[in-house]
PyMOL Python script that loads the backbone (N, CA, C, O; Angstrom):
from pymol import cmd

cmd.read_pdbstr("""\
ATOM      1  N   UNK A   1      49.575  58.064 147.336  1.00  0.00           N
ATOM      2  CA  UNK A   1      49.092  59.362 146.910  1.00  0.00           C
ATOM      3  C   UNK A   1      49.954  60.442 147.535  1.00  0.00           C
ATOM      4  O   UNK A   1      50.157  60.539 148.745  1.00  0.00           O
ATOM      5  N   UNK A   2      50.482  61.312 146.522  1.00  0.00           N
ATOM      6  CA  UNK A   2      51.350  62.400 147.503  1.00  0.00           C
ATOM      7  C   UNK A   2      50.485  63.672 148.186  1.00  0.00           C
ATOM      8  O   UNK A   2      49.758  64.468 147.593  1.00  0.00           O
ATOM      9  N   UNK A   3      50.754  63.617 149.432  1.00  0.00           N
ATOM     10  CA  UNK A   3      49.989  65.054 150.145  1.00  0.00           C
ATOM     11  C   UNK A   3      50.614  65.918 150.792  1.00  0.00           C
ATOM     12  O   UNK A   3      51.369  65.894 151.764  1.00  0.00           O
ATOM     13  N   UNK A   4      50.124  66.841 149.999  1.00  0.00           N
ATOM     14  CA  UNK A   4      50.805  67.892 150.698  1.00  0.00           C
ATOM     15  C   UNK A   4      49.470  68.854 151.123  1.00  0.00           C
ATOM     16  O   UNK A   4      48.273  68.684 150.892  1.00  0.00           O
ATOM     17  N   UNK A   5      50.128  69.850 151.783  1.00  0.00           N
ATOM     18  CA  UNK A   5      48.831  70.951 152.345  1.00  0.00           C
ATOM     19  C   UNK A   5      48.376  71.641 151.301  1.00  0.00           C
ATOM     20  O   UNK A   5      49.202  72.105 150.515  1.00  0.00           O
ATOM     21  N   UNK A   6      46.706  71.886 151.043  1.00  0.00           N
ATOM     22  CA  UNK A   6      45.938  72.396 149.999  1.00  0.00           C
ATOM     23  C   UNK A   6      47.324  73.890 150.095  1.00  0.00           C
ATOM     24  O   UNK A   6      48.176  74.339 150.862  1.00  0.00           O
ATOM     25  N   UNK A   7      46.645  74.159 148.534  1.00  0.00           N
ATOM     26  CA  UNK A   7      47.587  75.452 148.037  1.00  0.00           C
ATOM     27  C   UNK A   7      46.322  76.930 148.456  1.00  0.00           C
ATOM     28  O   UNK A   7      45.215  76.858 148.990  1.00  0.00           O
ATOM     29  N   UNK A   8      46.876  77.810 148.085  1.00  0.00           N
ATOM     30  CA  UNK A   8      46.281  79.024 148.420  1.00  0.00           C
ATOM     31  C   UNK A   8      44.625  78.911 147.541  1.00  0.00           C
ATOM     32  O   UNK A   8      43.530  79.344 147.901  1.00  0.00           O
ATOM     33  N   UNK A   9      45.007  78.172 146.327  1.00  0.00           N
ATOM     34  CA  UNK A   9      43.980  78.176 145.622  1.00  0.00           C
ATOM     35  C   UNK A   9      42.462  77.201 145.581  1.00  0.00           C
ATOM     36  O   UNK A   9      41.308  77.397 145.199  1.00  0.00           O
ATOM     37  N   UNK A  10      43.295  75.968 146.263  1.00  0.00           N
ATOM     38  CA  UNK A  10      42.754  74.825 146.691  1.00  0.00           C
ATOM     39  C   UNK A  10      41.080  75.686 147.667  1.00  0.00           C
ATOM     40  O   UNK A  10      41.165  76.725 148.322  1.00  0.00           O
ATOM     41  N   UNK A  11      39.982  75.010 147.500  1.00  0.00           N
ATOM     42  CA  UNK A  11      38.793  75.505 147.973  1.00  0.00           C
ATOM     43  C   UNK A  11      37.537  74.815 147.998  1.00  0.00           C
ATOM     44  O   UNK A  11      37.065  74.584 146.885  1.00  0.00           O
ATOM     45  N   UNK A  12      36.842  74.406 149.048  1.00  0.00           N
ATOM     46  CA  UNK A  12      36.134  73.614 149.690  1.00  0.00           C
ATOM     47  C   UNK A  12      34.922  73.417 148.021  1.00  0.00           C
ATOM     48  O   UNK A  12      35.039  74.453 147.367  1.00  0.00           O
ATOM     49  N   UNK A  13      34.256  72.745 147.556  1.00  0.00           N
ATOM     50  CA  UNK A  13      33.326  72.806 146.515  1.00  0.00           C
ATOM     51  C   UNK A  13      32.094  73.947 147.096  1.00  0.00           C
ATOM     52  O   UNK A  13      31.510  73.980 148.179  1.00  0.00           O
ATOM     53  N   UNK A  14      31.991  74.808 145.926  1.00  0.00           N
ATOM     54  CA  UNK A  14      30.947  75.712 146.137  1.00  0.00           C
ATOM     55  C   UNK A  14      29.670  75.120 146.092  1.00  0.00           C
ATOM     56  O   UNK A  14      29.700  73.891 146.136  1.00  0.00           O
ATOM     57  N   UNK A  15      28.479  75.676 146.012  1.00  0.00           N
ATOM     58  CA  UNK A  15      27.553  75.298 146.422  1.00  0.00           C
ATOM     59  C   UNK A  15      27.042  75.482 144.872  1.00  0.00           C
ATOM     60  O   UNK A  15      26.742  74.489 144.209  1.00  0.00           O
ATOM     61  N   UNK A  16      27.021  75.811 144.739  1.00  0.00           N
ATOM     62  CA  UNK A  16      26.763  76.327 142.906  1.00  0.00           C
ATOM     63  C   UNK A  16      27.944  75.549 141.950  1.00  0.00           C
ATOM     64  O   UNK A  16      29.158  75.740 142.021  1.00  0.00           O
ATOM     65  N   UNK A  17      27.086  74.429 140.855  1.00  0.00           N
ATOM     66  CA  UNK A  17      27.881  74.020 140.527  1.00  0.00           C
ATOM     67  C   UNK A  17      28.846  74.661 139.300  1.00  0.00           C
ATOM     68  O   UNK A  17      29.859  74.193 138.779  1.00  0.00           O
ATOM     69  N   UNK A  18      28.182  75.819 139.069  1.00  0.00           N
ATOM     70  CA  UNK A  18      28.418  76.729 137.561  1.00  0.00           C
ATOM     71  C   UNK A  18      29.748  77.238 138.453  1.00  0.00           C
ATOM     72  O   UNK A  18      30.845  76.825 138.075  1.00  0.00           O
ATOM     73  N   UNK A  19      29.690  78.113 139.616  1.00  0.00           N
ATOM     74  CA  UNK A  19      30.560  78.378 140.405  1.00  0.00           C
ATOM     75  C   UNK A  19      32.086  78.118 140.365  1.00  0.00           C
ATOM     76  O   UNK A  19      33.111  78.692 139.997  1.00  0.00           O
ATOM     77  N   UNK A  20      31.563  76.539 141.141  1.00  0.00           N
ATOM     78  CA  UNK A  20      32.475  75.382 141.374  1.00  0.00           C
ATOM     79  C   UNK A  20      33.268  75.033 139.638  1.00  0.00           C
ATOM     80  O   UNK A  20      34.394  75.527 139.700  1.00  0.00           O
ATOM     81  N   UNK A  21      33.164  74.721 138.951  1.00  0.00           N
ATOM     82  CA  UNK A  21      33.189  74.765 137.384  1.00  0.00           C
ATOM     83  C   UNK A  21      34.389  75.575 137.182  1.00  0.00           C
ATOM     84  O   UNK A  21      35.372  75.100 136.613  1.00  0.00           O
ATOM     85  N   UNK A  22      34.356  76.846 137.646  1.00  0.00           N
ATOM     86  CA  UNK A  22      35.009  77.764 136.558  1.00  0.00           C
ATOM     87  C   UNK A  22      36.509  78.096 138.140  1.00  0.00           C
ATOM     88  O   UNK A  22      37.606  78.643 138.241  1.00  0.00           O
ATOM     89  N   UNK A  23      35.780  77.523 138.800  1.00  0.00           N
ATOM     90  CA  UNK A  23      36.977  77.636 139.959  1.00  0.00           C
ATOM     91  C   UNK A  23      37.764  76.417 139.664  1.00  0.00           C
ATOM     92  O   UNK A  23      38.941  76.776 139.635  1.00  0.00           O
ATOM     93  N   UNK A  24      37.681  75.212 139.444  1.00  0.00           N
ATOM     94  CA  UNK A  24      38.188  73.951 139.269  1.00  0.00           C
ATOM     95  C   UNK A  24      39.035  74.224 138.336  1.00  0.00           C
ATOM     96  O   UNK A  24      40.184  73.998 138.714  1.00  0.00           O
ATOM     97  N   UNK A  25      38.941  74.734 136.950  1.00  0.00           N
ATOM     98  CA  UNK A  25      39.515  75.040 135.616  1.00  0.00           C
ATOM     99  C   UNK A  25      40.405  75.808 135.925  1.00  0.00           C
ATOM    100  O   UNK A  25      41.378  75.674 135.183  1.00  0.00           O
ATOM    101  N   UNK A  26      40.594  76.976 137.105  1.00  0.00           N
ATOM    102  CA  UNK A  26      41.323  78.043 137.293  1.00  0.00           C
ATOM    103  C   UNK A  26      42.380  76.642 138.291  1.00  0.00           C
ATOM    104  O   UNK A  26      43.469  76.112 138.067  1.00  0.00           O
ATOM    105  N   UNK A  27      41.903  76.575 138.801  1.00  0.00           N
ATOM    106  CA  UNK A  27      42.824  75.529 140.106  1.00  0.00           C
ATOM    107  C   UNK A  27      43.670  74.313 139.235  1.00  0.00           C
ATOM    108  O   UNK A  27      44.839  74.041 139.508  1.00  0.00           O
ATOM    109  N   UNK A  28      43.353  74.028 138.784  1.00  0.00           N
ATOM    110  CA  UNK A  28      44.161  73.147 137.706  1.00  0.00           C
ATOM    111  C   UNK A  28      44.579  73.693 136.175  1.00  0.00           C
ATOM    112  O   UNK A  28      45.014  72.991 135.262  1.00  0.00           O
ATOM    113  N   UNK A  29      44.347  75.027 136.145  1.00  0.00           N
ATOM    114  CA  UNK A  29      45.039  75.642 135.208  1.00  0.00           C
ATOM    115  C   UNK A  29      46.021  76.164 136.243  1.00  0.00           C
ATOM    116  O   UNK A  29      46.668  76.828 135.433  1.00  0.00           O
ATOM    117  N   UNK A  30      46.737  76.422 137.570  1.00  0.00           N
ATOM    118  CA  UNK A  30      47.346  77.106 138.076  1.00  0.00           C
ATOM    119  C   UNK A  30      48.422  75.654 138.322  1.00  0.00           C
ATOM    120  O   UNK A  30      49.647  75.764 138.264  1.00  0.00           O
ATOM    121  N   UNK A  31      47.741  74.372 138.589  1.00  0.00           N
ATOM    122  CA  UNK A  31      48.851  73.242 139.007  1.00  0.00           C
ATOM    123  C   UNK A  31      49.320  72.940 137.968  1.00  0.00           C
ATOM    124  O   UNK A  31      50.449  72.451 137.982  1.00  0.00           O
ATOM    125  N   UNK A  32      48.710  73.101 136.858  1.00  0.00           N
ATOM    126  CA  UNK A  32      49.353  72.550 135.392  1.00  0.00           C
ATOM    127  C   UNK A  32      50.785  73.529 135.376  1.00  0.00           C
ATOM    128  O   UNK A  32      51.926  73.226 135.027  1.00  0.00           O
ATOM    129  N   UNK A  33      50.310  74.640 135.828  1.00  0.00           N
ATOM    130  CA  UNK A  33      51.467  76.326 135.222  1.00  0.00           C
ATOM    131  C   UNK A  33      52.809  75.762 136.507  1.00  0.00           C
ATOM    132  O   UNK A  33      53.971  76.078 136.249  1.00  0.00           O
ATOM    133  N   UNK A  34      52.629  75.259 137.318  1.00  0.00           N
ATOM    134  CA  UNK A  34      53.227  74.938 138.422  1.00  0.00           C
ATOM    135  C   UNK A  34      54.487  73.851 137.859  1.00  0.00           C
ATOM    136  O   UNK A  34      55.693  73.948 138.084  1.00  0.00           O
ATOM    137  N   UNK A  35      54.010  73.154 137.330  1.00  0.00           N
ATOM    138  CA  UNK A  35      54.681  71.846 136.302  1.00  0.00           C
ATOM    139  C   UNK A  35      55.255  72.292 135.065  1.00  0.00           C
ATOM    140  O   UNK A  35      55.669  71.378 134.351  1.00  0.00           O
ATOM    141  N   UNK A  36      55.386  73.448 134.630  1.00  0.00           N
ATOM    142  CA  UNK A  36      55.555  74.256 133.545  1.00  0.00           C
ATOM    143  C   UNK A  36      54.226  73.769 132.341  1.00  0.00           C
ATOM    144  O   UNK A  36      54.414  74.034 131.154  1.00  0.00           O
ATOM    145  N   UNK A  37      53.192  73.207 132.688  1.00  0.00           N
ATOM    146  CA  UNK A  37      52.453  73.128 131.354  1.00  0.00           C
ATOM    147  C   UNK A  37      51.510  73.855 131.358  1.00  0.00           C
ATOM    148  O   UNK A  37      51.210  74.492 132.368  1.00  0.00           O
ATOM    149  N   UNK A  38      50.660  73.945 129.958  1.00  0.00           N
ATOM    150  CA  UNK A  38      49.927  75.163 129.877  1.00  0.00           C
ATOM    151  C   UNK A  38      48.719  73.685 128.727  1.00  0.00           C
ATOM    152  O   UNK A  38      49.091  72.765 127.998  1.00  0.00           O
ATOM    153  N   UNK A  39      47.911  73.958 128.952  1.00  0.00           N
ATOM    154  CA  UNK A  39      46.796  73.361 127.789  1.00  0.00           C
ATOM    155  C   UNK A  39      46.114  74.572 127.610  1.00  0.00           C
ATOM    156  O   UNK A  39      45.447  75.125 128.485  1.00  0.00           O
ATOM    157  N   UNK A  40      46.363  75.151 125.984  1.00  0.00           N
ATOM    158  CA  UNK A  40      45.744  76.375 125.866  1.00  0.00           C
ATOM    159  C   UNK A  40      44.195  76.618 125.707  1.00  0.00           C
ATOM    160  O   UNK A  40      43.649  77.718 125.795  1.00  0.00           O
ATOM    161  N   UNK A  41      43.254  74.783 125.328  1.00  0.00           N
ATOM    162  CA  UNK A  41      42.256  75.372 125.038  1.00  0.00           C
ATOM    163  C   UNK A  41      41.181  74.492 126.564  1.00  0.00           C
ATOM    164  O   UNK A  41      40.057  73.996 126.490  1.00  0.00           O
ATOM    165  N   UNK A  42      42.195  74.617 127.897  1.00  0.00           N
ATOM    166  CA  UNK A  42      41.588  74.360 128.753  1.00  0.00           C
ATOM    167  C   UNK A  42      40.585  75.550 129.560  1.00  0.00           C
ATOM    168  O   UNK A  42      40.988  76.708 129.668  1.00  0.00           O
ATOM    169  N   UNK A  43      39.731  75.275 129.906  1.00  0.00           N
ATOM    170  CA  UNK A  43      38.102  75.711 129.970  1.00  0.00           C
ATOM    171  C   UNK A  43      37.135  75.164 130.201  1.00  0.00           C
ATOM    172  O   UNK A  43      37.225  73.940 130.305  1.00  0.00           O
ATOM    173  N   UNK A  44      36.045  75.681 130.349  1.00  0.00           N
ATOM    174  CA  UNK A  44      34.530  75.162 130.945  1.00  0.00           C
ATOM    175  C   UNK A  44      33.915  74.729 129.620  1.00  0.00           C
ATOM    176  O   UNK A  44      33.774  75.472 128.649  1.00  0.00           O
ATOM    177  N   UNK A  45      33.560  73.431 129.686  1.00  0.00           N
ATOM    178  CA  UNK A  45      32.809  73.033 128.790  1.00  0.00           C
ATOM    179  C   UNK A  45      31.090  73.977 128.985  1.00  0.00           C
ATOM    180  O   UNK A  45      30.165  73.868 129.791  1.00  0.00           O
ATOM    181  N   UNK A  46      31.359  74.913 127.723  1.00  0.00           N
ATOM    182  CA  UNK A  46      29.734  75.547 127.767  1.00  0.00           C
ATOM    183  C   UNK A  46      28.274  74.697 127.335  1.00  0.00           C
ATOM    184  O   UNK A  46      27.139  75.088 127.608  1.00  0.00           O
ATOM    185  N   UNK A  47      28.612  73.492 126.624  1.00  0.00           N
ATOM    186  CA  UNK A  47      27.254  73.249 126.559  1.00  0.00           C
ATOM    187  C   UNK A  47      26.742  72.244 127.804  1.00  0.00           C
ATOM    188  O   UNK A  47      25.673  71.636 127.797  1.00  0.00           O
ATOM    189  N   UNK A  48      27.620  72.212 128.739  1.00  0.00           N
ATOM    190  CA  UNK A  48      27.252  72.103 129.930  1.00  0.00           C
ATOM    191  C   UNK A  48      26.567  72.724 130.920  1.00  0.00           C
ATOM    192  O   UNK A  48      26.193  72.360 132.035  1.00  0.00           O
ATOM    193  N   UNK A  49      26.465  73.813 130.253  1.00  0.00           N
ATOM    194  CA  UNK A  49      25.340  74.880 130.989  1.00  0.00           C
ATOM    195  C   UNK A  49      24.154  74.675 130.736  1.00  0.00           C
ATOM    196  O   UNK A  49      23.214  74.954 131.479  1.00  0.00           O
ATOM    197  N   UNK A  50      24.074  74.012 129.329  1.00  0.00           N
ATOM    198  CA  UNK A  50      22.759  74.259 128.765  1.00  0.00           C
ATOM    199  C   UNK A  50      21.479  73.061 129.552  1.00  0.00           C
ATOM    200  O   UNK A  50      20.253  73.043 129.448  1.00  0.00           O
ATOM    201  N   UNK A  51      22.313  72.277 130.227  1.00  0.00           N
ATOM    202  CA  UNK A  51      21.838  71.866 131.277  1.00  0.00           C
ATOM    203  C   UNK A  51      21.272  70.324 131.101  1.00  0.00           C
ATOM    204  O   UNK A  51      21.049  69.593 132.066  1.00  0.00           O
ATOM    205  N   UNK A  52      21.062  69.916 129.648  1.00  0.00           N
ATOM    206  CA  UNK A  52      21.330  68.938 129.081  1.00  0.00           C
ATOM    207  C   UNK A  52      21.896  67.583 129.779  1.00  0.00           C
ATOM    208  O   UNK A  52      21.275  66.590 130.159  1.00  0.00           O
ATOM    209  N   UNK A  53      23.295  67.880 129.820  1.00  0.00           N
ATOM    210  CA  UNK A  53      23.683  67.128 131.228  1.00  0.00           C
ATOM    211  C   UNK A  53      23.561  66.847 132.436  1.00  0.00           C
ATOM    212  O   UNK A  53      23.404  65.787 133.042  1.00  0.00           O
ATOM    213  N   UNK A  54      23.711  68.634 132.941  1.00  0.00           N
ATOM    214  CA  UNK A  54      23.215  68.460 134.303  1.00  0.00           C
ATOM    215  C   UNK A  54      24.102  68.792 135.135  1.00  0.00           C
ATOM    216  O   UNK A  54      23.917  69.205 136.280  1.00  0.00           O
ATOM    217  N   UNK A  55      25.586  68.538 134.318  1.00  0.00           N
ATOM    218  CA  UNK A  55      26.546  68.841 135.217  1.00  0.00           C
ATOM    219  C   UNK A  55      27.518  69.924 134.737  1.00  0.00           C
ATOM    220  O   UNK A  55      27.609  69.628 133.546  1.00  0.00           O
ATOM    221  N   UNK A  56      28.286  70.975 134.920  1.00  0.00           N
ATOM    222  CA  UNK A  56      29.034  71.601 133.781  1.00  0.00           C
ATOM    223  C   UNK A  56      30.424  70.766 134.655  1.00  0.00           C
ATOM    224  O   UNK A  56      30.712  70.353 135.778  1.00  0.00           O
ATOM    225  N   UNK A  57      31.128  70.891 132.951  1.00  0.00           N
ATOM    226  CA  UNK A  57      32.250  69.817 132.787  1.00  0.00           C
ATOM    227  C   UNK A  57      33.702  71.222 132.522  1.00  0.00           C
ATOM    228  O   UNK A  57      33.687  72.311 131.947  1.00  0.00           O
ATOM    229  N   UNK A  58      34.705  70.514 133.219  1.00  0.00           N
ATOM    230  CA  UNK A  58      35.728  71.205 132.620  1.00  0.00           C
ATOM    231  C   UNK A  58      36.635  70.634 131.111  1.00  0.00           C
ATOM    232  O   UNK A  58      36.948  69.447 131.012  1.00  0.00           O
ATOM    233  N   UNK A  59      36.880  71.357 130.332  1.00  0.00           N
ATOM    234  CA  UNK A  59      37.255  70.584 129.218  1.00  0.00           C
ATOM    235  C   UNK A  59      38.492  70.553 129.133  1.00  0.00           C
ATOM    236  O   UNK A  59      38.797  71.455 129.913  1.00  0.00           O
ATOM    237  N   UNK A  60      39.490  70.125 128.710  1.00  0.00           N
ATOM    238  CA  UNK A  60      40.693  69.790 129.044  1.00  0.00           C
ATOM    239  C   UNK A  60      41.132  70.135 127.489  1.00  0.00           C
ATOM    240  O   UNK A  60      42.322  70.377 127.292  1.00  0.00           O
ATOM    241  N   UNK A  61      40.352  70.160 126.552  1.00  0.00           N
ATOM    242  CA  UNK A  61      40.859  70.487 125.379  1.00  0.00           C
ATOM    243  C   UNK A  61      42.429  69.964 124.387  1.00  0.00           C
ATOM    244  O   UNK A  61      43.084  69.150 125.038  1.00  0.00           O
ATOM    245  N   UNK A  62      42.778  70.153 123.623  1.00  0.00           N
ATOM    246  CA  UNK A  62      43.913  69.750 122.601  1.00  0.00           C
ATOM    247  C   UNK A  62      44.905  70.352 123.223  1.00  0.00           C
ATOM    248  O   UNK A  62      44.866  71.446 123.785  1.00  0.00           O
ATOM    249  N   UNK A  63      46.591  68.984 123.024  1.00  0.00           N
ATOM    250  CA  UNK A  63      48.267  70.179 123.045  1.00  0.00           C
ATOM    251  C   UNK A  63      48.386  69.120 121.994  1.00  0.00           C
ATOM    252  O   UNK A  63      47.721  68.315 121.343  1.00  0.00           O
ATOM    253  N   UNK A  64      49.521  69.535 122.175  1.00  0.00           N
ATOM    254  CA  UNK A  64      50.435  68.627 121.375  1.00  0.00           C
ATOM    255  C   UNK A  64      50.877  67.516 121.666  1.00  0.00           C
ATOM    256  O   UNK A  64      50.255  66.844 122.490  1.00  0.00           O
ATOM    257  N   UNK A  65      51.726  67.158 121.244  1.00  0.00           N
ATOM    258  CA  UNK A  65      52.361  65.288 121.835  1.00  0.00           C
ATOM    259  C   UNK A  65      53.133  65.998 122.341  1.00  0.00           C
ATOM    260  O   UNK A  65      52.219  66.381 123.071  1.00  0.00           O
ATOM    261  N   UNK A  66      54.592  67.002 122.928  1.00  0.00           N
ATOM    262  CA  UNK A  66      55.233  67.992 123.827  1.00  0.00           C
ATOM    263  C   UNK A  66      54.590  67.999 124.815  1.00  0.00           C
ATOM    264  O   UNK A  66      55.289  67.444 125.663  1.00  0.00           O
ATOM    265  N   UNK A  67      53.460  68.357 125.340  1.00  0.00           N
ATOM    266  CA  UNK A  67      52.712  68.999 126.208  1.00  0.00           C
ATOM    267  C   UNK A  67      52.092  67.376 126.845  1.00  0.00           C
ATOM    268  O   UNK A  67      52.069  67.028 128.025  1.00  0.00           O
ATOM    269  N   UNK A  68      51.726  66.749 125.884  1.00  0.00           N
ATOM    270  CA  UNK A  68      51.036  65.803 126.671  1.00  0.00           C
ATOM    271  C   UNK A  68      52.034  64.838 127.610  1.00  0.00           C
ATOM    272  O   UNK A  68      51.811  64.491 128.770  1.00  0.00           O
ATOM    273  N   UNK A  69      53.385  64.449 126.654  1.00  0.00           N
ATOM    274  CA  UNK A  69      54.310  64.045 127.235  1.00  0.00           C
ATOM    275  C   UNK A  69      54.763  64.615 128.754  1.00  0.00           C
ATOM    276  O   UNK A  69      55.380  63.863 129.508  1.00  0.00           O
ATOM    277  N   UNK A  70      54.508  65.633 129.055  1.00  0.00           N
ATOM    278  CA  UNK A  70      54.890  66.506 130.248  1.00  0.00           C
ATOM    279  C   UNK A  70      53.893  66.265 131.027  1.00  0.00           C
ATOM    280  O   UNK A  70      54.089  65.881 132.180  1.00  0.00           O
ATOM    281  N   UNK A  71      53.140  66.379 130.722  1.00  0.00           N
ATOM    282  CA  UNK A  71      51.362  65.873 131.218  1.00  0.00           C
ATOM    283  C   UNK A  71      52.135  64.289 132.084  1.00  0.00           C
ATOM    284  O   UNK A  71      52.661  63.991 133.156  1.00  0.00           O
ATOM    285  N   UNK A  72      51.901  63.898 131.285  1.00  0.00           N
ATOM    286  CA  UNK A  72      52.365  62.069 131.726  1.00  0.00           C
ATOM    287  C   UNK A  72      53.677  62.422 132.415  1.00  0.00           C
ATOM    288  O   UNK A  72      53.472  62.387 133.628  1.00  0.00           O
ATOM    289  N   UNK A  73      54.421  62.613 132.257  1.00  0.00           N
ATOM    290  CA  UNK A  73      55.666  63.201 132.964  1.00  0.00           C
ATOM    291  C   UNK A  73      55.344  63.791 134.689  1.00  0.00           C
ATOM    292  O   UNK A  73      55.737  63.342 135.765  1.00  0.00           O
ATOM    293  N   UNK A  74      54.716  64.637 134.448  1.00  0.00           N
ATOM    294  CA  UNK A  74      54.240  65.030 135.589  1.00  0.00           C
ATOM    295  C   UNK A  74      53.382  64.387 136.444  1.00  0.00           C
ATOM    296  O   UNK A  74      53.654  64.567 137.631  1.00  0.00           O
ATOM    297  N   UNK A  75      52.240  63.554 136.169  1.00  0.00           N
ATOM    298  CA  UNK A  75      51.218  62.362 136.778  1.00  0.00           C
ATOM    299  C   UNK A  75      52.521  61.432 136.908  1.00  0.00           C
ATOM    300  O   UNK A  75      52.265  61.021 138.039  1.00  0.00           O
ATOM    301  N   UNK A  76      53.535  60.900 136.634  1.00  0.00           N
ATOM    302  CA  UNK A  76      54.213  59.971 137.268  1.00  0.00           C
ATOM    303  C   UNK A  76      54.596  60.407 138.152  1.00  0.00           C
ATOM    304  O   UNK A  76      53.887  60.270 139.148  1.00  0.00           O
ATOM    305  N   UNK A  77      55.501  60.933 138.260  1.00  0.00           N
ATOM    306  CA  UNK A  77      56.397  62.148 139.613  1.00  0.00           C
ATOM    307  C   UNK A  77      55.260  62.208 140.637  1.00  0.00           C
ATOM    308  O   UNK A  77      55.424  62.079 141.850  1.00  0.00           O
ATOM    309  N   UNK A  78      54.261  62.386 140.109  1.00  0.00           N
ATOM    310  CA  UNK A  78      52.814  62.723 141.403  1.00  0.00           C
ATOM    311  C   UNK A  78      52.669  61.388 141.938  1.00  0.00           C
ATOM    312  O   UNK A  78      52.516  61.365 143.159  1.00  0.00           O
ATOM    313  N   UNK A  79      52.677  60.253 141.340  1.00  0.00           N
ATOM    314  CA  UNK A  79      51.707  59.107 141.399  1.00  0.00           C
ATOM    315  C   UNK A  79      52.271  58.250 142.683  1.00  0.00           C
ATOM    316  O   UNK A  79      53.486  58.088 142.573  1.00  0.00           O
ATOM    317  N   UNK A  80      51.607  57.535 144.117  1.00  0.00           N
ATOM    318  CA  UNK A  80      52.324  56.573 144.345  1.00  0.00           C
ATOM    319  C   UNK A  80      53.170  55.787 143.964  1.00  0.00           C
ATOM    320  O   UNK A  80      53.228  55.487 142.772  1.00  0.00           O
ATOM    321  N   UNK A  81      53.986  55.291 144.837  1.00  0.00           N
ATOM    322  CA  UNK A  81      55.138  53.708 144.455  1.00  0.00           C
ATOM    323  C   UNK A  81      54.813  52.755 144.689  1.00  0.00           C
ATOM    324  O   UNK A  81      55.529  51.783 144.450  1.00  0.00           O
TER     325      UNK A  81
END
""", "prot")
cmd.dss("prot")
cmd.show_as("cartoon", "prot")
cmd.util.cbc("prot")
cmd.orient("prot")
């Protein structure tokens, strides 16, 4: 596993999971931008609020085969040897 020291954005889980939710989506919308990728319709899954679940979910939403390729591109480079 590669480690390095949490980033500026990196942040202990809030206590509130609605909170925690929309901070997670921002924190991995910032490591994705870091890698040059962008998933445009990444976001908080809303009917996760409705409580149904129980948990709110981040949604990772649609790219392209471009984007995903970079995706995988990037999880290798990350991944142990």
């Amino acid at each position: 596993m590669h480690s390095e020291p949490p980033t500026k954005t990196h942040r202990e889980p809030h206590c509130d999971p609605h909170d925690d939710v929309h901070d997670s989506a921002a924190e991995l919308r910032t490591a994705l931008q870091d890698h040059g990728i962008t998933l445009p319709s990444l976001g908080v899954d809303l009917p996760g609020f409705a409580g149904a679940y129980g948990v709110p979910l981040v949604a990772l939403g649609n790219c392209n085969a471009a984007t995903a390729r970079r995706l995988a591109d990037a999880l290798r480079k990350a991944a142990p040897r």
